[in-house]
C-alpha positions as CSV (number, residue, x, y, z in Angstrom):
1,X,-15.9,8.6,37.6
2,X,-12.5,7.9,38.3
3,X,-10.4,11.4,39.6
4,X,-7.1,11.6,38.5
5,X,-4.5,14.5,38.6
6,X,-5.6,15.5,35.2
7,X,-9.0,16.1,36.0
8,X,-7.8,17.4,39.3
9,X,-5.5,20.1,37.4
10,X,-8.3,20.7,34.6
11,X,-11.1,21.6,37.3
12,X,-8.6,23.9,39.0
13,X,-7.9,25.8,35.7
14,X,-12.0,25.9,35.1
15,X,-12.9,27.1,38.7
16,X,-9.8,29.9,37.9
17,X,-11.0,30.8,35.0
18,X,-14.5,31.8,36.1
19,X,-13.5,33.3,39.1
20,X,-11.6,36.0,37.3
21,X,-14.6,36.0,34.9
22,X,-17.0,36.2,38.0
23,X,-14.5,38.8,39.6
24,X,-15.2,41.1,36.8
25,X,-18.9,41.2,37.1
26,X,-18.8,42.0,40.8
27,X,-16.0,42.9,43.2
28,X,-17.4,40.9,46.0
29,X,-14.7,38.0,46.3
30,X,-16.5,35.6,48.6
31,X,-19.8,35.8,45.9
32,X,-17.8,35.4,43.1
33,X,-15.7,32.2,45.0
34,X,-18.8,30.5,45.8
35,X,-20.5,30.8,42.3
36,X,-17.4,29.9,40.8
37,X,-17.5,26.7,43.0
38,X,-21.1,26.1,41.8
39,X,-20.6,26.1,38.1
40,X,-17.5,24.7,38.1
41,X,-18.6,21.2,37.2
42,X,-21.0,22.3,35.2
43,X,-18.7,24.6,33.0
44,X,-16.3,21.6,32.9
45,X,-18.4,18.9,31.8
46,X,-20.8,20.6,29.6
47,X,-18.0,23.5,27.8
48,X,-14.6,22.3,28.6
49,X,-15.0,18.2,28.2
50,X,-16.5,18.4,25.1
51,X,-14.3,21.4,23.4
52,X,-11.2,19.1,24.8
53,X,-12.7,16.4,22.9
54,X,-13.7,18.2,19.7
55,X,-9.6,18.8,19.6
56,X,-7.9,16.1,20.8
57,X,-7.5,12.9,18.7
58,X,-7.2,10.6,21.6
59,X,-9.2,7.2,21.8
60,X,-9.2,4.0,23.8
61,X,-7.1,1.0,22.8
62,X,-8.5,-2.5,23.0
63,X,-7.3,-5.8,22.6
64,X,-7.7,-7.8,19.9
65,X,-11.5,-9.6,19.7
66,X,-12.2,-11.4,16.2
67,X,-16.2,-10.8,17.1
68,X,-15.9,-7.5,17.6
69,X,-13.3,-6.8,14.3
70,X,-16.1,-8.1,11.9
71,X,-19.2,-6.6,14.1
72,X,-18.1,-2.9,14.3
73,X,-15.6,-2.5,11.1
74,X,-15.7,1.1,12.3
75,X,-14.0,1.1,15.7
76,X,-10.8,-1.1,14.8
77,X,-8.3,1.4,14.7
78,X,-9.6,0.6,18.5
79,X,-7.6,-2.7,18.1
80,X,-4.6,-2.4,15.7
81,X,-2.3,-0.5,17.9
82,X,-2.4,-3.6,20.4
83,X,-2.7,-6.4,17.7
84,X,0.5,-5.2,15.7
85,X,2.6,-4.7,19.0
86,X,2.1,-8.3,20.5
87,X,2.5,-9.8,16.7
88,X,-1.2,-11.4,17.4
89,X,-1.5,-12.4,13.2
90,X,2.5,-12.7,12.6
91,X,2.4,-16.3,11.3
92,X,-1.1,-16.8,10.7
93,X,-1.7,-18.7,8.1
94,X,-4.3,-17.1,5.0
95,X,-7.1,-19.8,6.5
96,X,-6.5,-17.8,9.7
97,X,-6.7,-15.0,9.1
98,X,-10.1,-15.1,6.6
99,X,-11.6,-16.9,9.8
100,X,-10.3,-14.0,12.4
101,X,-10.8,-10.7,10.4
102,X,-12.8,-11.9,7.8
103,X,-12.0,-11.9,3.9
104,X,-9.6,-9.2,2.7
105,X,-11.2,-5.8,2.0
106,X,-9.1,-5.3,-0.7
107,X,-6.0,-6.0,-2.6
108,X,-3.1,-4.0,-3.2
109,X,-2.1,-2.9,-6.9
110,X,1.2,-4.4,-7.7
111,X,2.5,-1.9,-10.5
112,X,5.2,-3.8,-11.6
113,X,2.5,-6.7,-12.3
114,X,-0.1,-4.3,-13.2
115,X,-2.5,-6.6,-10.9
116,X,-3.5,-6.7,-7.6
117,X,-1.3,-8.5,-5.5
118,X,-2.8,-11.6,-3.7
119,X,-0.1,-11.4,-1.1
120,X,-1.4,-7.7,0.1
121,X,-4.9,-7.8,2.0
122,X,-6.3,-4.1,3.2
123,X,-8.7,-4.0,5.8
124,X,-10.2,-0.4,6.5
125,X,-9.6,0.7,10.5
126,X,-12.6,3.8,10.6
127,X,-12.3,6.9,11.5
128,X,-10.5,8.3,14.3
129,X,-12.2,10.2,16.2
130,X,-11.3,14.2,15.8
131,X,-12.8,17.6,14.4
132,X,-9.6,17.6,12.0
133,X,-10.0,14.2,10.7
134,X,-10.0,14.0,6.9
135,X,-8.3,10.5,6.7
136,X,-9.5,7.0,7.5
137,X,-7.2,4.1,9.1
138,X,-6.4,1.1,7.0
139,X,-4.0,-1.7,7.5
140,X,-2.4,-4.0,4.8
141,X,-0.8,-7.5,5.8
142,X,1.5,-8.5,4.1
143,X,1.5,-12.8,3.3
144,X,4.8,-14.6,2.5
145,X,4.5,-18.4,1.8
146,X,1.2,-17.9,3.0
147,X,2.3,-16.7,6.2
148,X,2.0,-13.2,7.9
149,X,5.1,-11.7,7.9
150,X,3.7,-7.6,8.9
151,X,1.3,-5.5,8.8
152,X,1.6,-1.8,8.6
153,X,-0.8,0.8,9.1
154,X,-1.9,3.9,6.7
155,X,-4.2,6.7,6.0
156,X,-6.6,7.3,3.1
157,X,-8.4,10.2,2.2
158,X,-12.1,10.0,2.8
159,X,-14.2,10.5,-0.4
160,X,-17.7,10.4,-0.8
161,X,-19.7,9.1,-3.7
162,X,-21.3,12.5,-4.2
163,X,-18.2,14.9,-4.4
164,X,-17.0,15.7,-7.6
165,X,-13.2,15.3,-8.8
């Protein structure tokens, strides 16, 4: 485990916390310091750590890996933050980009057309992790002259076959 500030700041708040706790149950200051000091680390990894988990939205970033894009479909929104900052796919060609992320999920629906527009490949991104999370990542590239020319994330509401509309 590495020990940063954070977790330095976060284990003083939890030994704080039950120490007034402990304080109320008995007077005895010196008891109460040293149970504190035992639970402390059990309090924070097995109450705090996972409540500040259940709450925060936070995830790791990776770098871009074609092998893990098409292996784990569900953990890209890992990925896209990094991919669409160094322009990884800007000026990819179509061939490339069906060999790196595989062949488009999905077109987007050109209304002026009324068709889907070939130039417009979606790829969903997962879930983020969250207890609040009622969208899923996507991301749609955008070709010109069968070149990349952006791509731009969005969210989608999660539906399930079984819910009723």
């Amino acid at each position: 485990m590495i020990i940063t500030p954070l977790l330095v700041i976060f284990l003083i708040i939890v030994f704080v916390l039950l120490f007034l706790f402990l304080n109320t149950v008995d007077k005895r200051k010196w008891l109460s310091g040293l149970i504190s000091l035992a639970l402390t680390p059990l309090v924070f990894f097995f109450m705090f750590y996972p409540f500040l988990n259940i709450i925060s939205s936070y995830h790791h970033q990776k770098y871009f890996d074609s092998d893990a894009w098409t292996e784990k479909p569900a953990l890209r929104y890992e990925m896209i933050d990094n991919t669409i900052k160094s322009d990884t796919l800007i000026d990819a060609s179509k061939e490339q980009i069906t060999s790196l992320l595989g062949k488009a999920e999905w077109l987007t629906w050109d209304e002026a057309k009324k068709a889907h527009d070939t130039n417009k490949w979606n790829y969903g991104l997962g879930i983020e992790p969250g207890a609040f999370t009622s969208e899923r990542e996507c991301v749609e590239i955008t070709f010109q002259n069968d070149k990349v020319i952006a791509l731009k994330t969005y969210q989608e509401d999660i539906t399930f076959e079984n819910e009723k509309e």
